[in-house]
C-alpha positions in Angstrom: 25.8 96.3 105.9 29.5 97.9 105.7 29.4 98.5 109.8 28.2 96.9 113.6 28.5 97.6 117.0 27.4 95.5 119.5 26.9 97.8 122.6 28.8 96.8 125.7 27.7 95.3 128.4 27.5 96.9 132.0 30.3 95.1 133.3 32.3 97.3 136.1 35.6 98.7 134.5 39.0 96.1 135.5 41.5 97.7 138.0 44.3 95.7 139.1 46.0 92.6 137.0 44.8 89.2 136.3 46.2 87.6 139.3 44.1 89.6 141.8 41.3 86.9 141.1 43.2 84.8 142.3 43.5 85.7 145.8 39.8 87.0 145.8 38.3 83.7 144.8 40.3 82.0 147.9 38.8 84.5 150.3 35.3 84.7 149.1 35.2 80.7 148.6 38.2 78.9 149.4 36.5 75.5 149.5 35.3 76.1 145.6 37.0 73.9 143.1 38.9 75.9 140.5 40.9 73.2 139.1 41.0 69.5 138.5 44.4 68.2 138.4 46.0 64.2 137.4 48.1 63.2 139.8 50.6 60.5 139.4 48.5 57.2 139.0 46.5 59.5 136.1 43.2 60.3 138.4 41.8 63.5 138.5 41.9 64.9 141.6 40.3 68.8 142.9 42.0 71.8 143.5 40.6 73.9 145.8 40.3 78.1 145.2 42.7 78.4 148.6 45.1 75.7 147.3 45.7 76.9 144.0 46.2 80.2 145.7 48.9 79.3 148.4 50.3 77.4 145.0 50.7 80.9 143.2 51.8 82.7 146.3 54.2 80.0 146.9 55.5 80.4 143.1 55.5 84.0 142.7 57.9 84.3 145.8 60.4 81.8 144.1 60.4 83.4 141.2 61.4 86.8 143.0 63.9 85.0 145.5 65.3 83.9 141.4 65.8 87.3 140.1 62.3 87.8 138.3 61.1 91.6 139.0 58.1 93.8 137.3 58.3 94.1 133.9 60.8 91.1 133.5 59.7 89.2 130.1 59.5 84.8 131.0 59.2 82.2 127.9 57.0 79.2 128.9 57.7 76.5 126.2 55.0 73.5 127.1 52.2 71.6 126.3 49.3 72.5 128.1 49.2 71.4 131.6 49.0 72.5 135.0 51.9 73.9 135.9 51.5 76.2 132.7 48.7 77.9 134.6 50.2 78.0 137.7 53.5 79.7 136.0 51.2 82.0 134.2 49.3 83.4 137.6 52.4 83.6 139.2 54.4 85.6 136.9 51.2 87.7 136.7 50.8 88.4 140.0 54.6 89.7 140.5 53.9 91.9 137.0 56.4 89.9 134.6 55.4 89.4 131.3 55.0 85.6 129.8 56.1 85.0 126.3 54.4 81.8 125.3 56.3 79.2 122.9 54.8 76.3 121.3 55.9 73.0 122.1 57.4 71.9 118.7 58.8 74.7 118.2 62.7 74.7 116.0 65.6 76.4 117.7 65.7 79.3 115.4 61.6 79.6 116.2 62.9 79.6 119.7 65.7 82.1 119.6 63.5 84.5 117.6 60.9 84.5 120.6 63.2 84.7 123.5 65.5 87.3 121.7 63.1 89.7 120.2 61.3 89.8 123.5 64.3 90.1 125.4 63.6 87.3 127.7 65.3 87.0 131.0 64.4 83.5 131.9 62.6 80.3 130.9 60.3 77.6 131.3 60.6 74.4 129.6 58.8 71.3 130.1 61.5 68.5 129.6 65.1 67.5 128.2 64.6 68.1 125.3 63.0 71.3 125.2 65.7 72.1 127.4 68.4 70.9 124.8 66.5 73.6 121.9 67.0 76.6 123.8 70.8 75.2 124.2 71.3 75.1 120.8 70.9 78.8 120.6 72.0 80.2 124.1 75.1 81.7 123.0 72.7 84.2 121.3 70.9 85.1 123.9 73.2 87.6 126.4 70.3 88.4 128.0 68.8 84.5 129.3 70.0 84.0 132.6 67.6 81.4 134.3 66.2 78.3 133.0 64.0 76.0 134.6 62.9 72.7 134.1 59.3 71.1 135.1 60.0 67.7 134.6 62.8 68.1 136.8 61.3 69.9 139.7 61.1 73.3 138.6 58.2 74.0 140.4 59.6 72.4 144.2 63.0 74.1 143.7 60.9 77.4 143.4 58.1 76.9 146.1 62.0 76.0 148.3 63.8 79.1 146.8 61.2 81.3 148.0 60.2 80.1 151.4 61.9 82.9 153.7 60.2 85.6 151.3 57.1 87.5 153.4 53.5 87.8 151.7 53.6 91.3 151.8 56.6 91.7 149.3 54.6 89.0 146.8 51.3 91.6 147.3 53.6 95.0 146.8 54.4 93.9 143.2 50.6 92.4 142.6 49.3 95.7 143.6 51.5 97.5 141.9 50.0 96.1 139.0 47.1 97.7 136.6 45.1 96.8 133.3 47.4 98.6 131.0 50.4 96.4 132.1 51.8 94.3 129.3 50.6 90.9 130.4 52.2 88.5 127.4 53.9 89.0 123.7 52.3 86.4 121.8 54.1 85.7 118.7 51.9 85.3 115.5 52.2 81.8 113.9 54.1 83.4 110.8 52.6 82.3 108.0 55.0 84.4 105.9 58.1 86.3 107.2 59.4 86.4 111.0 56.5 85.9 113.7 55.9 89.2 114.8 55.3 89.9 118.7 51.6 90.9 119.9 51.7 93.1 123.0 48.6 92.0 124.6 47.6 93.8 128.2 46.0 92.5 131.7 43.2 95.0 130.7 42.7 93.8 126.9 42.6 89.9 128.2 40.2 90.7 131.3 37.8 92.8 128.9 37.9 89.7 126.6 37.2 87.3 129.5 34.4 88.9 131.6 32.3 89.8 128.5 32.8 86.1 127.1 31.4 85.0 130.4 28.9 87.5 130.8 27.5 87.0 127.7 27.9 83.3 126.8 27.4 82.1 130.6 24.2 79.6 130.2 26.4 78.0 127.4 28.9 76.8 130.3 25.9 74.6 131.8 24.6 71.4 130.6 21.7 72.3 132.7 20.1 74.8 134.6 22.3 75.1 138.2 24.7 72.8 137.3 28.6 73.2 138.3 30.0 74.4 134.8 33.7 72.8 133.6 35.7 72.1 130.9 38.6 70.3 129.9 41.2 72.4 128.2 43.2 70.8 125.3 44.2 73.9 123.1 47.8 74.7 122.7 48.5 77.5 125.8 50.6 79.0 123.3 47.7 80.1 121.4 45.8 82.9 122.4 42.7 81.0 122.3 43.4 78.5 124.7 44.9 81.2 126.8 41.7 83.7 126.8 40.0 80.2 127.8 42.4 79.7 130.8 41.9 83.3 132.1 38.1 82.8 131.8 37.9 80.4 133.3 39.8 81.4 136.3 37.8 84.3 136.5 34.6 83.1 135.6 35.0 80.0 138.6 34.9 77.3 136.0 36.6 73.9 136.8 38.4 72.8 134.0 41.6 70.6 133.7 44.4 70.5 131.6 44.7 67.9 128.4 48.1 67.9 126.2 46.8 65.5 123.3 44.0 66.3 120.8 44.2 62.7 119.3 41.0 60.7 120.0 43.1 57.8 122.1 43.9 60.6 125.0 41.1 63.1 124.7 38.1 61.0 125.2 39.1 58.5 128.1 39.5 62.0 129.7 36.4 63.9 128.5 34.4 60.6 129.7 36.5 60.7 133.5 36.3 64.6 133.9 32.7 65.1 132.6 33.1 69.1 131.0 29.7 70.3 130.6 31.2 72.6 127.5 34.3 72.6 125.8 36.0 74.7 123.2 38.2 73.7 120.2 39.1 74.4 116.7 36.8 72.4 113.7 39.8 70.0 113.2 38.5 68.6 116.2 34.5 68.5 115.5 35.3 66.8 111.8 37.7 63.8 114.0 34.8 63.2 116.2 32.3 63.6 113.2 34.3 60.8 110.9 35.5 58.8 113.9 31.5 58.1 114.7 30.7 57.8 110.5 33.5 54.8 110.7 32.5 53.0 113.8 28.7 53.4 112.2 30.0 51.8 109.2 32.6 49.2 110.5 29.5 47.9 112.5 27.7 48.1 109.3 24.5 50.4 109.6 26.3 53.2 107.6 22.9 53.9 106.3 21.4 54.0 109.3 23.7 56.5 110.4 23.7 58.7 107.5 19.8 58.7 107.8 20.6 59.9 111.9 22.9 63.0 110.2 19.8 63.7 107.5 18.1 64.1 110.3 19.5 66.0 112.5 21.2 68.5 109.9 17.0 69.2 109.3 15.6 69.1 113.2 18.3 72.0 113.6 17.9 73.4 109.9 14.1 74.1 111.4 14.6 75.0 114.8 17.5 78.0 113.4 14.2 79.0 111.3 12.0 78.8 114.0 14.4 81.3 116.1 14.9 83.8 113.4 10.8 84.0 112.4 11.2 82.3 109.8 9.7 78.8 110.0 7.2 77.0 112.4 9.9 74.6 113.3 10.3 71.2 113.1 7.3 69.1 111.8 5.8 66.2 113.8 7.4 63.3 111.6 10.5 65.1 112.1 10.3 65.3 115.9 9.4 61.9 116.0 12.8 60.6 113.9 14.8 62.6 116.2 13.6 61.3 119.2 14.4 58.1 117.6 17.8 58.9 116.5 18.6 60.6 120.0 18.2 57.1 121.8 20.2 55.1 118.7 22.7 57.7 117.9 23.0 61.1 119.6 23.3 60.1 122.6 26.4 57.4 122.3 27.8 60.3 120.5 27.7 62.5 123.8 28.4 59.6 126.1 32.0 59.5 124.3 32.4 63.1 125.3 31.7 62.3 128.7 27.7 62.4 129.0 27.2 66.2 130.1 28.6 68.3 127.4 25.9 70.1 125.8 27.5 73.1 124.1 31.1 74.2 122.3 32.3 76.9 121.5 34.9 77.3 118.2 37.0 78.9 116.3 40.3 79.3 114.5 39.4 78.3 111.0 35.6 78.5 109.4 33.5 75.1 110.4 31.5 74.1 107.7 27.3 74.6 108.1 26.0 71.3 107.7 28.3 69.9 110.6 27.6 72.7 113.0 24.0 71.7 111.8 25.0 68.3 112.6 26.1 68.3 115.9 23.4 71.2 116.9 20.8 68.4 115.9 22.6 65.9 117.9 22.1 67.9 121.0 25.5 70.0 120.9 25.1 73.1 119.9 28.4 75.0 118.7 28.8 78.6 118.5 31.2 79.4 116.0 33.0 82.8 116.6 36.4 84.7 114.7 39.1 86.7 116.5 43.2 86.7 116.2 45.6 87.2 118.5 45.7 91.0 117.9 42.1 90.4 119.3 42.9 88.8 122.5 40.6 86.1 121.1 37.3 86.4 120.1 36.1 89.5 117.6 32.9 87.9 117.0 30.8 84.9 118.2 27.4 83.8 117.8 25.0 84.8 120.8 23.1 81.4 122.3 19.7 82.0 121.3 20.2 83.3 117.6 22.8 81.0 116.5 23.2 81.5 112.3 25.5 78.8 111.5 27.7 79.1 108.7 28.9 82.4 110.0 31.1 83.6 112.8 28.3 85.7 115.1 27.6 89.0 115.4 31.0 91.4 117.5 30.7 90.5 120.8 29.8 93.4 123.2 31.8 96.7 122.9 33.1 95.4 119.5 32.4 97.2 116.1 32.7 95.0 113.1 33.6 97.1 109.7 34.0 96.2 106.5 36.6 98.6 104.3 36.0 99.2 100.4 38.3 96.5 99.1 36.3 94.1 101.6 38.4 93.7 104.1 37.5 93.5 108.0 38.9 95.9 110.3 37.7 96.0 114.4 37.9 98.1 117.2 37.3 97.4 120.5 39.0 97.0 124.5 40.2 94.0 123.3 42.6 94.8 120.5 45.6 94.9 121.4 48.7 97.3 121.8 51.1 96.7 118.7 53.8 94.6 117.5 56.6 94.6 119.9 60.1 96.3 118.7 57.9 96.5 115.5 56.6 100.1 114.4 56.3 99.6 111.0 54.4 96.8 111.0 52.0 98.1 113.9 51.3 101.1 111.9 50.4 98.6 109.3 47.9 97.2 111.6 46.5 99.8 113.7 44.0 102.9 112.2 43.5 105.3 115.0 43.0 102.3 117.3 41.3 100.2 114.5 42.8 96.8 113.5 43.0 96.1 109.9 42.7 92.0 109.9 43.9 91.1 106.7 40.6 89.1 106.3 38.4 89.2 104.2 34.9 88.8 104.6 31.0 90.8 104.5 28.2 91.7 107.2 24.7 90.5 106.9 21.5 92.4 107.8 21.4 91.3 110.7 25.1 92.3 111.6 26.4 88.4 111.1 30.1 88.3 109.8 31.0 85.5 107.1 34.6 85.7 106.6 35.8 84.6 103.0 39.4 84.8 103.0 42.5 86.4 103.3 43.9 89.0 101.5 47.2 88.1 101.1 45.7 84.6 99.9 43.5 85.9 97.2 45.4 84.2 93.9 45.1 85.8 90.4 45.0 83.4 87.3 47.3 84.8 84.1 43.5 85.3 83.1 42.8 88.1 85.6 40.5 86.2 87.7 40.8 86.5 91.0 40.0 83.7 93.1 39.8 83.2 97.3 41.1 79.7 97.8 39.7 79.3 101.1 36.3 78.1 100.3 37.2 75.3 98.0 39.7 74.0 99.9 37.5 73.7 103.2 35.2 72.1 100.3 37.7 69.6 99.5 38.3 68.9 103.1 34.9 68.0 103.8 35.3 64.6 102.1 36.7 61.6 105.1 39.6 60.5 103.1 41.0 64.1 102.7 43.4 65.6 105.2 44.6 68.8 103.9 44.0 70.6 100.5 46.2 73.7 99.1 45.1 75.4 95.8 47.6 76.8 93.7 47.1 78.8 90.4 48.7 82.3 90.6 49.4 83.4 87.6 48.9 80.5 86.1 46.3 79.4 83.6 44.1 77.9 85.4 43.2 76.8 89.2 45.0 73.8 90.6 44.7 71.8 93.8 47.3 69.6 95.9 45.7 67.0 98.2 46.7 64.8 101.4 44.7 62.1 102.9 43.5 61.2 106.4 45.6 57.9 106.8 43.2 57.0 109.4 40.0 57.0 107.3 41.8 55.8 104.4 42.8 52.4 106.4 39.1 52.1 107.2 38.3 52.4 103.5 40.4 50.2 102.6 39.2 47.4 105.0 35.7 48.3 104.1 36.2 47.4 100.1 38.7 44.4 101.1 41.6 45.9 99.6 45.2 45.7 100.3 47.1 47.8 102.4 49.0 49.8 100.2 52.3 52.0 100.5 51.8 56.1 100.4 53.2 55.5 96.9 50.7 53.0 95.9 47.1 54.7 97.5 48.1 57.9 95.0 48.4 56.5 91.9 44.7 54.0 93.2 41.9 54.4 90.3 39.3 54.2 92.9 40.9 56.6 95.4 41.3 59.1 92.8 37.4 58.9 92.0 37.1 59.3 95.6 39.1 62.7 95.9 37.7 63.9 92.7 34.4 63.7 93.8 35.4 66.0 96.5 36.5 68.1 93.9 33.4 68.2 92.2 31.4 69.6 95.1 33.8 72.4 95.5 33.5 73.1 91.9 29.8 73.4 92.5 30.5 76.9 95.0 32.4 78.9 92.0 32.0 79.9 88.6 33.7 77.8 85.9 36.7 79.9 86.0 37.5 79.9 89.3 37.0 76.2 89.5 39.7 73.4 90.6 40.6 72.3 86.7 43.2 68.9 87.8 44.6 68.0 91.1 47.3 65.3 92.4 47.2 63.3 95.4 50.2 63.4 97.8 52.0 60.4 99.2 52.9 62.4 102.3 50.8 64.8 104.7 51.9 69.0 105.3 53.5 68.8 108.8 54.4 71.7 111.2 58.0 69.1 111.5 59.0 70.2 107.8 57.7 73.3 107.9 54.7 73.3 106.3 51.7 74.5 108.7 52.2 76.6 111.7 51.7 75.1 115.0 48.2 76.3 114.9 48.1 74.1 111.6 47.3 76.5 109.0 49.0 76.3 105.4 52.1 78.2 104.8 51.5 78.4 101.4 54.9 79.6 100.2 56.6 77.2 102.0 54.4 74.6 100.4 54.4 75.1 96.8 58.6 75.8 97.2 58.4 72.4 98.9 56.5 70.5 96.4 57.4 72.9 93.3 58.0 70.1 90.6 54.3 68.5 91.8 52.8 72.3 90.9 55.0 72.1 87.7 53.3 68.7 87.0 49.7 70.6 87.0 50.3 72.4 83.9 52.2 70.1 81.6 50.2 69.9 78.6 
C-alpha cells in the first residue's frame, strides 16, 4: 500500500487559542481537579479548575504589566514542572509565543534559540540557567526581561500585575485565533543548526482533541474512573508538550515529574497513582531490566523469564484473536497467566503505582516482543510516530487493533504516503507552518502542504506504518550496499548490558559497530558471577563481557543479509552523552559528531 487516510473525526472546528479552556473549565466545573501539584514538604496536593485559572489570570496580567504584548516571542528554559505550564497558559492566553529550551542546553544552543526567534524575554528555572543566557547576552539586543523561578518569578509577577483589570487580560485572549503562532520549537539538530518549527494554537488543538477523542478509554484504568497521569517528558519536546495541552483540555489530572531515573519516578508514580502514562521506550526497557535484575538478584531468574515467555504468548494470541486470525489464547496458557499475574505482573504494576493499565509511546521504535511483554503483563502500549513538524503524533495504534511492532495506522484526518524512494511524507491539520526565518529549508519540507519526513519506512494492508530508517542515515559500504543502521542497532540494544550502539561503515568495506554499556546492569552482572568491580578500562578489554555483547551482535546479524551484517565491533569505556555533544537532548545519536569524536576507535575497525 503506497497511501492511507484515516477519515476525521466529527470533532467541532477550534476557534479561539488554547487558553480559552482554561477559563471554560473554571466556569463549567471549578471544583474539578486539573492539576496535582508537590508542595514544599514533597506531598501532592490538588489544584482545582478555578485555582489554576485565577493562577493564569493572575500571570498573564504580570506579564503585560512587564512589557509582554501579542505576538511577543518568550523562551522557557526548565525542567518540567508546574510553573512551566502555568507560564505556558499564560503567555498563551495574552497571544505571545513560547520558544521552549531544553534544560542542558550550552550557551551557544541557547543563543541560537533566543536569537533566531527574536526573543524578548525569558524564563529560566535557576542560577545557573540564569548564568547561560549571561554568557551570551551581549548578543542578544533584543532580550530585555529575564526571570527567575527559583527566585520568585512567579510572586514578583502575580505582584507586578495586581492593579491590571480582567477585561484587558480577556481583550488580548480574544483577540486570539487557531492560526496564531503558538511556539517555535527548535528541532534537536542532529546535523547543522536546529531549525525553528512554527507550530499554531490550531495545529496543537487539532492534535489534542483527536488524541482524546480517539484514544479516550486508554486514559482509564477502568470503566468511570477519574483518568491522570504523571508527566515526566522534557516540556521542551513537542511530545511532552501535546501531552500537557491534552490534558488540559481533555480534564486529565496529571502532575509534573523532572527525573526519568527509576529513584525519582516510581516513589511518585506509586504516590500519584496515573491510571496511563506516556513516555519514550528508553523508559519501558529501564522498567523491563530493572524488574529482570531484582528477579534475578532474588534468584528466580528462571522463574521470571518463564513469566515474560508467557506473557509475550498470552498477548502474541490475543493480537491474533483481534485481527481473525487465531482463537486466542489456549486453556494452559490462560491458566499460566493467571498464575504469573498473581507472582509477577502485578508487583510489576504495583511499582507503577497500582492503576496504570495503558501507555502510550513514542520517539524511537520499541521493539515487539517488549510491547508484547508488557501488553501480557496487563499494560498495554500503543506505540505511535510523529515529529515536531507534526505537532506530535502522525500515527498511533487504535486500542482495539493494536499490531505491535509498528507505529499504528494516521490518526484521524491524517494521510500516511509513501514516496518512490520509500520515504514517508504526511498531510494533515496538524503539520505545521514552516521553519521560522528559514525558507529554504521549509520548501525542503513542505509539498503543497505535504511534509516530507525524511523517514523511511512502508504501509501494510491494513494501512499500519513500520518505519525503517532515516534517509539521511542510510550508510553505503565501498561495496555498494546500502544498509539502514537503525534496525541492528535497536537489535544490539536489546541485550541488558548494552546502553547505546552506533554502526559505522560508509564507504567502508564492510559494516562496523561502536558499543556502550548500561553501568547499572553491568554492576548487577558483575555481582551475579562474583567478579570484581572493574574500571571502564578494564570491563572493555573483559573476555566474558565481550561474549556477552557479541551475542547481542549475533541476533542482529540474524535480521540482515550477510553483507549488511555487523562484521567486528569494540566496546567503549565511556557512554555517548548530550554533555559532550553526542546525543540531542531527546537522546538520539548525532552520528557525525560521534564518529569525529571517536574517529581513531572507527580507524581501529578496519586495521587488517
Amino acid at each position: 500500500m503506497r497511501e492511507f487516510t484515516n477519515p476525521p473525526l466529527a470533532l467541532a472546528p477550534p476557534v479561539g487559542g488554547l487558553a480559552d479552556v482554561v477559563f471554560e473549565h473554571a466556569q463549567n466545573d471549578p471544583v474539578h481537579i486539573a492539576l496535582g501539584r508537590k508542595d514544599e514538604n514533597g506531598r501532592w496536593r490538588d489544584v482545582t479548575s478555578a485555582e489554576f485559572r485565577d493562577e493564569v489570570m493572575a500571570l498573564a496580567k504580570g506579564l503585560l504589566a512587564q512589557g509582554i504584548r501579542f505576538g511577543d516571542r518568550v523562551a522557557i528554559m526548565s525542567c518540567t514542572r508546574y510553573e512551566w505550564t502555568l507560564f505556558d497558559f499564560a503567555l498563551w492566553t495574552i497571544g505571545a509565543q513560547v520558544v521552549p529550551v531544553y534544560p542542558t542546553s550550552s550557551a551557544e544552543q541557547c543563543f541560537w534559540a533566543l536569537y533566531d526567534a527574536e526573543c524578548t524575554a525569558a524564563i529560566v528555572e535557576h542560577e545557573d540557567h540564569a548564568m547561560t543566557i549571561a554568557t551570551v547576552i551581549d548578543r542578544l539586543p533584543r532580550l530585555h526581561r529575564l526571570w527567575q523561578l527559583d527566585s520568585g518569578a512567579v510572586q514578583e509577577l502575580y505582584d507586578a500585575g495586581a492593579a491590571i483589570e480582567d477585561e484587558v487580560v480577556h481583550r488580548h485572549r480574544q483577540a486570539v485565533t487557531p492560526d496564531s503562532v503558538a511556539t517555535i520549537i527548535y528541532t534537536s539538530g542532529t546535523t547543522g543548526r536546529p531549525k525553528g518549527c512554527v507550530i499554531t494554537h490550531g495545529n496543537f488543538m487539532y492534535e489534542a482533541d483527536t488524541v482524546i477523542e480517539r484514544w479516550e478509554p486508554v486514559f482509564h484504568s477502568k470503566k468511570g474512573d477519574e483518568a491522570a497521569t504523571l508527566l515526566f517528558l522534557p516540556l521542551a519536546h513537542v511530545f511532552g508538550r501535546m501531552v500537557q495541552v491534552a490534558a488540559i483540555r481533555g480534564g486529565v489530572r496529571f502532575g509534573h515529574q523532572p527525573q526519568m531515573n527509576a529513584a525519582a519516578l516510581l516513589p511518585d508514580l506509586a504516590a500519584f497513582k496515573p491510571t496511563f502514562f506516556l513516555g519514550v521506550p528508553y523508559i519501558f526497557e529501564k522498567v523491563f531490566n530493572a524488574s529482570r535484575r531484582r528477579a534475578e538478584k532474588e534468584g528466580k531468574a528462571g522463574p521470571f523469564e518463564k513469566a515474560v515467555d508467557v506473557a509475550v504468548k498470552y498477548a502474541d494470541a490475543m493480537e491474533a484473536k483481534a485481527w481473525g486470525v487465531g482463537p486466542g489464547p489456549t486453556a494452559g496458557l490462560r491458566m499460566q497467566h493467571q498464575l504469573f499475574d498473581k507472582l509477577v505482573y502485578s508487583k510489576m504494576r504495583a511499582a507503577m503505582g497500582g492503576r496504570i493499565r495503558h501507555a502510550m509511546t513514542g520517539g524511537s521504535a520499541m521493539d515487539r516482543k517488549l510491547g508484547l511483554f508488557f501488553a501480557g503483563a496487563g499494560v498495554h502500549i500503543y506505540e505511535g510516530y510523529g515529529l515536531t513538524e507534526s505537532t506530535a503524533a502522525a500515527t498511533a495504534n487504535p486500542p482495539e487493533r493494536t499490531r505491535y511492532g509498528t507505529v499504528g495506522q494516521p490518526i484521524p484526518g491524517m494521510t500516511v504516503h509513501i514516496a518512490d524512494d520509500g520515504e514517508v511524507w504526511l498531510y494533515g491539520p496538524n503539520v505545521f507552518q514552516g521553519y521560522l526565518n528559514n525558507e529554504k529549508a521549509t520548501d525542503e519540507a513542505l509539498h503543497d502542504g505535504w511534509l516530507a519526513t525524511g523517514d523511511l519506512g512502508f504501509l501494510d494492508e491494513d494501512g499500519y506504518l513500520t518505519i525503517t530508517g532515516r534517509k539521511k542515515e542510510i550508510l553505503v559500504t565501498s561495496g555498494g550496499k546500502s544498509v539502514s543502521p537503525g534496525v541492528l542497532e535497536e537489535r544490539v540494544r536489546d541485550h541488558p548490558l548494552v546502553s547505546q550502539c552506533i554502526v559505522v561503515g560508509n564507504d567502508r568495506p564492510y559494516v562496523a559497530a561502536l558499543v556502550t554499556l548500561d553501568q547499572e546492569a553491568v554492576e548487577h552482572w558483575l555481582g551475579m558471577r562474583d567478579k570484581p568491580r572493574m574500571s571502564p578500562a578494564q570491563l572493555v578489554r573483559d573476555a566474558d563481557l565481550e561474549t556477552e555483547v557479541r551475542r547481542a551482535v549475533v541476533a542482529a546479524n540474524t535480521l540482515v543479509s550477510q553483507a549488511e551484517s555487523i562484521r567486528t565491533f569494540r566496546i567503549l569505556a565511556q557512554p555517548f552523552t548530550e554533555e559532550h555533544g553526542l546525543l540531542t537532548p531527546s537522546l538520539k545519536l548525532k552520528r557525525k559528531a560521534i564518529e569525529t569524536a571517536y574517529a581513531n576507535e572507527v580507524e581501529a575497525l578496519y586495521r587488517a
